[in-house]
C-alpha positions in Angstrom: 59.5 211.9 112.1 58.5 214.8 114.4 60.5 216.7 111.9 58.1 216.5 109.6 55.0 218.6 111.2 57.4 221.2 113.2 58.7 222.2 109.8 55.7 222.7 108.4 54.4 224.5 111.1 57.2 226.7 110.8 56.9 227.3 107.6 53.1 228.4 107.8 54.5 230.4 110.7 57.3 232.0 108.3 54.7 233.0 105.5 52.3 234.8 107.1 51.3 232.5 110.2 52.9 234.6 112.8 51.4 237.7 112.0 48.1 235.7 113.4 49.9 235.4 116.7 50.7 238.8 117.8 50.0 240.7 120.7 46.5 239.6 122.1 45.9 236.6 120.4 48.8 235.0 121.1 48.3 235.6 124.5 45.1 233.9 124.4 46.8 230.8 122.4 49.1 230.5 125.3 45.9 230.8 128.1 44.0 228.0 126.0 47.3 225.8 125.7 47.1 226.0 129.4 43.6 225.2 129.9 44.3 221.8 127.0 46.9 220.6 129.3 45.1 220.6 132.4 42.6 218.7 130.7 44.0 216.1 128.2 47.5 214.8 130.3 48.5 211.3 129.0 51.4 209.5 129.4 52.5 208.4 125.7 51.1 210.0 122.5 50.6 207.5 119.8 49.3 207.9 116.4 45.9 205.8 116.8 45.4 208.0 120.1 45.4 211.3 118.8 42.8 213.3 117.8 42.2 213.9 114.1 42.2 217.7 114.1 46.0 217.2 115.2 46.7 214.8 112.4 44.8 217.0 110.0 46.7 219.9 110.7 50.1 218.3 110.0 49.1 216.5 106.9 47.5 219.8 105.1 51.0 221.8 106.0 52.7 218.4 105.1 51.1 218.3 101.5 51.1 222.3 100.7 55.0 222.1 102.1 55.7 219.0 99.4 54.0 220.7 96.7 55.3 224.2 96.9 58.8 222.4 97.2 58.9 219.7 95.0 62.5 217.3 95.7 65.4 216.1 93.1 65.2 212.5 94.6 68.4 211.2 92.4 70.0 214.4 93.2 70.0 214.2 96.9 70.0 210.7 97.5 73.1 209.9 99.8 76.2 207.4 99.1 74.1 204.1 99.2 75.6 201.5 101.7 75.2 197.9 101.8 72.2 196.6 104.6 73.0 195.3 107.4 74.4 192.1 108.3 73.0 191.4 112.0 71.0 193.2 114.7 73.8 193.9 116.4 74.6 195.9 113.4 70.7 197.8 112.4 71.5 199.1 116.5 74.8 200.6 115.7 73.7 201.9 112.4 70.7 203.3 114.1 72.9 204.8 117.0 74.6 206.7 114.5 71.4 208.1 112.9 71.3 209.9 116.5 74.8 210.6 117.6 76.3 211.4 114.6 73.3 212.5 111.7 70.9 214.4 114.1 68.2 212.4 112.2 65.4 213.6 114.3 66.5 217.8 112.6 67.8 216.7 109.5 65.9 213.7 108.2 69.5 212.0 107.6 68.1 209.0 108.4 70.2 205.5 106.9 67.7 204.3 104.8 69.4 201.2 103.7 68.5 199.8 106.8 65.0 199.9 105.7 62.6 198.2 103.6 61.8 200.4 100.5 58.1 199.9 101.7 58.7 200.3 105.1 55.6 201.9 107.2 56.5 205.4 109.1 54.2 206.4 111.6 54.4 209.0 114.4 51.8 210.5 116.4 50.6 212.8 113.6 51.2 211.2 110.4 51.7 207.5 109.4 52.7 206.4 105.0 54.7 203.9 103.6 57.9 203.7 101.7 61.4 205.2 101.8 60.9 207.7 98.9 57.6 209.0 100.5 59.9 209.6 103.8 62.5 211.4 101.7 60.0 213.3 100.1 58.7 214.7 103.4 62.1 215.6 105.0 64.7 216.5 102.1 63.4 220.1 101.9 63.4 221.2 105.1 66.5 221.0 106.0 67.4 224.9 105.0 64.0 225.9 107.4 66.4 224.5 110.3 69.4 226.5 109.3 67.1 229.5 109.3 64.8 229.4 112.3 65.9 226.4 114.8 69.6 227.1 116.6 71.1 224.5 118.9 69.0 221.8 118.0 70.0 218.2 118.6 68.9 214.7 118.8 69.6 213.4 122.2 69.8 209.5 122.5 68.9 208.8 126.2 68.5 204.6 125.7 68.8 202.1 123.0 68.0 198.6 123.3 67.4 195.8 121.4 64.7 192.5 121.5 64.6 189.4 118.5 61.9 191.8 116.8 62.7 195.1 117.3 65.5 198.0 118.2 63.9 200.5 120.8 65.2 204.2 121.4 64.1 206.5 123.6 65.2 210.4 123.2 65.1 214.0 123.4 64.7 216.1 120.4 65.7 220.2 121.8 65.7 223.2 119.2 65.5 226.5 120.1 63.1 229.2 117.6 64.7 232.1 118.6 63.7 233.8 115.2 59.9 233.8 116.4 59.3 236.8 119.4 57.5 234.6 122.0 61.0 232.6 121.7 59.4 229.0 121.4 61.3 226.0 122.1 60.8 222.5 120.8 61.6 219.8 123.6 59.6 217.0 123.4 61.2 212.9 124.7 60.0 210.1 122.8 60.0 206.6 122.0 60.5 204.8 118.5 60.6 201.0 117.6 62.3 200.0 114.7 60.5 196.7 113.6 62.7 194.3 111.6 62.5 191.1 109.6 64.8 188.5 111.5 65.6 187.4 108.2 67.3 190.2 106.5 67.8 192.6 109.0 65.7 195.6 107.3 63.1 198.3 109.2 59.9 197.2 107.9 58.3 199.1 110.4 59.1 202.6 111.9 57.0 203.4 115.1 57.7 206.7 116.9 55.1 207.5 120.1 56.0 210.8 122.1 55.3 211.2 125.8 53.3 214.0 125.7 50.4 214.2 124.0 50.3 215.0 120.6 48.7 218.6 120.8 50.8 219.5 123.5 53.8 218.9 121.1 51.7 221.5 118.7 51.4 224.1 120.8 55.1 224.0 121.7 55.2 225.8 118.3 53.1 229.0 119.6 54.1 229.1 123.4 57.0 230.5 125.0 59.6 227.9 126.3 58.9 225.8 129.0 54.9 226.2 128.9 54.4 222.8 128.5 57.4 220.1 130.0 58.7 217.8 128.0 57.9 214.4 129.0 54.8 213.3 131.4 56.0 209.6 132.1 56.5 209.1 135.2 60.1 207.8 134.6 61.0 211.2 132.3 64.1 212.1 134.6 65.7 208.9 134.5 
């Protein structure tokens, strides 16, 4: 769901936020981003660990994004499939969401492996349901066409326990529209909680390992300020 917040901060950055970032002062966001990590390295970001100016960043843009671009759910709702039939099955399907869909840019996420009142939570944001989660990716889909190029969903491991499918990947976009030529590279972690019974994500928990802010600032700092991974295992 990382999705989610870099798309609204590049929206704010598309109508007017950018202007705010010229010249000295973004020089100055880029010394202070320096001085943050210096201060506040961790290994894994998770939402209950990060601090609540992050999260109230993201959910502002999050609710002025939704409400200046309201969705056609029935309209864009895609071909619906039948749930799966085993774990081995949710993995594939999930594998997919990766490899082929590029979930973590387009949102193109197979929802009928989920619970309709399935909880997402990510570092900066955490609701409930499947409509809610439709509702806060379907639009922004055209912002990647027009400011992210050569952006992909990287799968670097997938593995599955009797409770839950684990990924871990890289999610790389370049925002070569924006001067200071930002670039989004951030790994992460997400467990896909499921009922043993029926095979549906009831619970959608995404950590990153780098600390929430860090993943923020990525948005208004040149590429490769900040790396993209501080576990101690990132280059394996």
């Amino acid at each position: 769901m990382k999705q989610t917040f870099l798309f609204s901060t590049i929206l704010y950055l598309s109508t007017g936020g950018d202007a705010l970032l010229s010249s000295r002062s973004h020089r100055q966001v880029v010394t202070q981003a320096r001085t943050l990590q210096s201060l506040k390295e961790r290994e894994v970001s998770s939402y209950s660990e990060t601090d609540a100016a992050s999260k109230g960043i993201v959910s502002v843009l999050t609710n002025i994004f939704n409400a200046q671009q309201p969705i056609e759910v029935e309209s864009k709702r895609q071909k619906k499939l039948d749930p799966p039939t085993s774990s081995r099955e949710l993995l594939d399907r999930i594998r997919q969401d990766y490899e082929i869909n590029n979930y973590l840019w387009t949102g193109k996420l197979d929802l009928d492996c989920f619970d309709e009142n399935c909880r997402f939570t990510d570092p900066t944001i955490s609701f409930e349901g499947t409509e809610k989660f439709k509702q806060n990716t379907d639009n922004l889909v055209p912002l990647v066409t027009r400011f992210v190029e050569n952006y992909q969903s990287i799968l670097l491991d997938i593995e599955m326990t009797d409770e839950y499918v684990q990924t871990r990947w890289n999610m790389v976009g370049e925002l070569n529209g924006l001067f200071w030529k930002p670039k989004i590279d951030v790994i992460g972690r997400t467990k896909f909680w499921y009922n043993p019974k029926d095979f549906l994500v009831y619970f959608y928990d995404e950590c990153w390992e780098v600390p929430a802010y860090q993943a923020l600032l990525q948005i208004v700092t040149p590429a490769n300020t900040f790396p993209n991974s501080l576990a101690t295992d990132a280059s394996k």
